[in-house]
N, C-alpha and C positions, 0 to 999 in steps of 0.2 A: 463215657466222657474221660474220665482217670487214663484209659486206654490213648486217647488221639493227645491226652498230653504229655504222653509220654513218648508216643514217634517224634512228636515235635522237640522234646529233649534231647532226644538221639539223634536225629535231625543236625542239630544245632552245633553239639559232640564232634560229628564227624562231616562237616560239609563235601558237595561234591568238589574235588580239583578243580583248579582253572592252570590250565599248560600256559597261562599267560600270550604276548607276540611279541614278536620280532618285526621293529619295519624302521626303516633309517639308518641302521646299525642300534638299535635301542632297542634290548628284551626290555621288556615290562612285565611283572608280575603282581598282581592286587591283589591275589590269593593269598601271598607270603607277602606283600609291599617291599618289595625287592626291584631294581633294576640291574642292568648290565649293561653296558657300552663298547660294545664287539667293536675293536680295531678294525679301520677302513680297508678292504680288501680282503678279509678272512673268509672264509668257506662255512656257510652254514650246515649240519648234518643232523640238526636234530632230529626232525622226520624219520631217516635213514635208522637214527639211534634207535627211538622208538618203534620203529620194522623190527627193528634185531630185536628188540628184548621179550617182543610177542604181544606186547600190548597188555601187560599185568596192571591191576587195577592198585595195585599194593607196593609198584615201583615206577615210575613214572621218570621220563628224560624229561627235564624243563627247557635245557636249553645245554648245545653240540656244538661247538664252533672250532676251527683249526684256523693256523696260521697259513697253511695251503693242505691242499686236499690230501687226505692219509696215505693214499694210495701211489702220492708223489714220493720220489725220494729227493734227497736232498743230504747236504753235508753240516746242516744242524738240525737241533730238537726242532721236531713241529708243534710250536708251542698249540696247545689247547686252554679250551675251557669249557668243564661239565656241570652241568644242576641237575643234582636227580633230587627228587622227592620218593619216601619212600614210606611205608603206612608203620608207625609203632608198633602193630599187631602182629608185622614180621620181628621182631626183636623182644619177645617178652621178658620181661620185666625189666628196661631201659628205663630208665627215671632221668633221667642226664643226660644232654650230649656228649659230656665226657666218656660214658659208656658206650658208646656208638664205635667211638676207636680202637676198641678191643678186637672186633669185627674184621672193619677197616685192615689195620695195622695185618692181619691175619694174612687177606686177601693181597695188601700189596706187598707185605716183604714175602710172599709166595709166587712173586712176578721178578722175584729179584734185585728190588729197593730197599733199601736200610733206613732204618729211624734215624733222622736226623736231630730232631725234638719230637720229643713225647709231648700227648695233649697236654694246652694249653690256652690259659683262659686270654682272651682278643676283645677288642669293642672294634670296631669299624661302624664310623660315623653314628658311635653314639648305641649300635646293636651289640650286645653281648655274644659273640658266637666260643667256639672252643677251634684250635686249630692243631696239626698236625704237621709234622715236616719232613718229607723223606728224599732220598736221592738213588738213581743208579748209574752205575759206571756203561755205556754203550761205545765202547771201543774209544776213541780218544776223545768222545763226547760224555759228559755228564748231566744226565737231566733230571730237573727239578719239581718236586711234587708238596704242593700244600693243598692241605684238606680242612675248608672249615667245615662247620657242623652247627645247626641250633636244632632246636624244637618248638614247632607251631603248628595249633590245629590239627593235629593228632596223627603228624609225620616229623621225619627225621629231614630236615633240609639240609646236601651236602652240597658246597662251591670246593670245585678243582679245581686246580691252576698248576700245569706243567708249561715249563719250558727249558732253556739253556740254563739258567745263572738265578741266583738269588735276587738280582737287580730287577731280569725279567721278573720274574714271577711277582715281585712286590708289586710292579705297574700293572701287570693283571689285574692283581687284585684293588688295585686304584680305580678301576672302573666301574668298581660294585656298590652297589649306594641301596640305600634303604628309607623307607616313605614314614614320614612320621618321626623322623630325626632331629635334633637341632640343625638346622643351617648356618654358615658362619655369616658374621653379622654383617650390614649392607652400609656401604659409607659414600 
């Protein structure tokens, strides 16, 4: 008996993922109580992402989206937006989202982005996350990279927000909302 209530602890510990959906331009996720409001016209690629990365059970694409398809060229950034969830167990001994950027920080000024701001502590609508701010030079273009980061349910939850301009990227991130927040008040 000691035995079944202890998977059932573990269980609990570590729930199965939910990849949450996408349908109206509305990701939802209940898993982490997160949404997203993908701009009207944008290209979904999540799916795609998830092909690419082989289907790890310990990194997960939540949610792909581009301003037009990657594969298009164009004479500005294609702005995006990435959610990956990833399992703690890849990062041992991570206690903090702040630490998660050391990682981070690793991986993209090795793509040739510069720290713009070092992690820093964010609330968006009332959730705690930590954020990150990098940029790089692409020919007469400059593109924009913010990376928040929390910790829930026993993964690293990352929101990416590249585009052209600091102005972009804030409205990105204006379409990020979380379940369980205060609402401003109704008059």
């Amino acid at each position: 008996m000691s035995s079944s209530r202890h998977s059932k602890t573990v269980t609990r510990a570590t729930p199965a993922l939910d990849v949450g959906v996408l349908a109206d331009n509305l990701y939802r996720n209940r898993f982490f109580a997160f949404s997203y409001k993908v701009p009207f016209g944008w290209v979904d690629r999540t799916e795609q992402m998830r092909q690419e990365a082989g289907g790890s059970q310990s990194s997960v694409v939540l949610l792909s989206v581009f301003e037009r398809p990657p594969e298009a060229t164009g004479d500005t950034v294609n702005s995006s937006v990435l959610v990956a969830a990833e399992a703690l167990s890849t990062y041992p001994g991570l206690k903090d989202a702040s630490q998660y950027f050391a990682p981070l920080t690793e991986v993209t000024t090795s793509k040739g982005f510069k720290v713009v701001n070092a992690p820093y502590d964010v609330a968006i609508r009332g959730k705690a996350l930590v954020r990150a701010d990098f940029s790089k030079e692409i020919g007469k273009l400059t593109m924009r990279q913010s990376t928040l980061a929390l910790i829930d349910k026993g993964y690293v939850v990352s929101f990416t927000f590249i585009a052209g301009s600091e102005d972009d990227v804030e409205e990105l991130i204006g379409h990020l909302g979380f379940s369980g927040t205060p609402k401003p008040a109704q008059r």
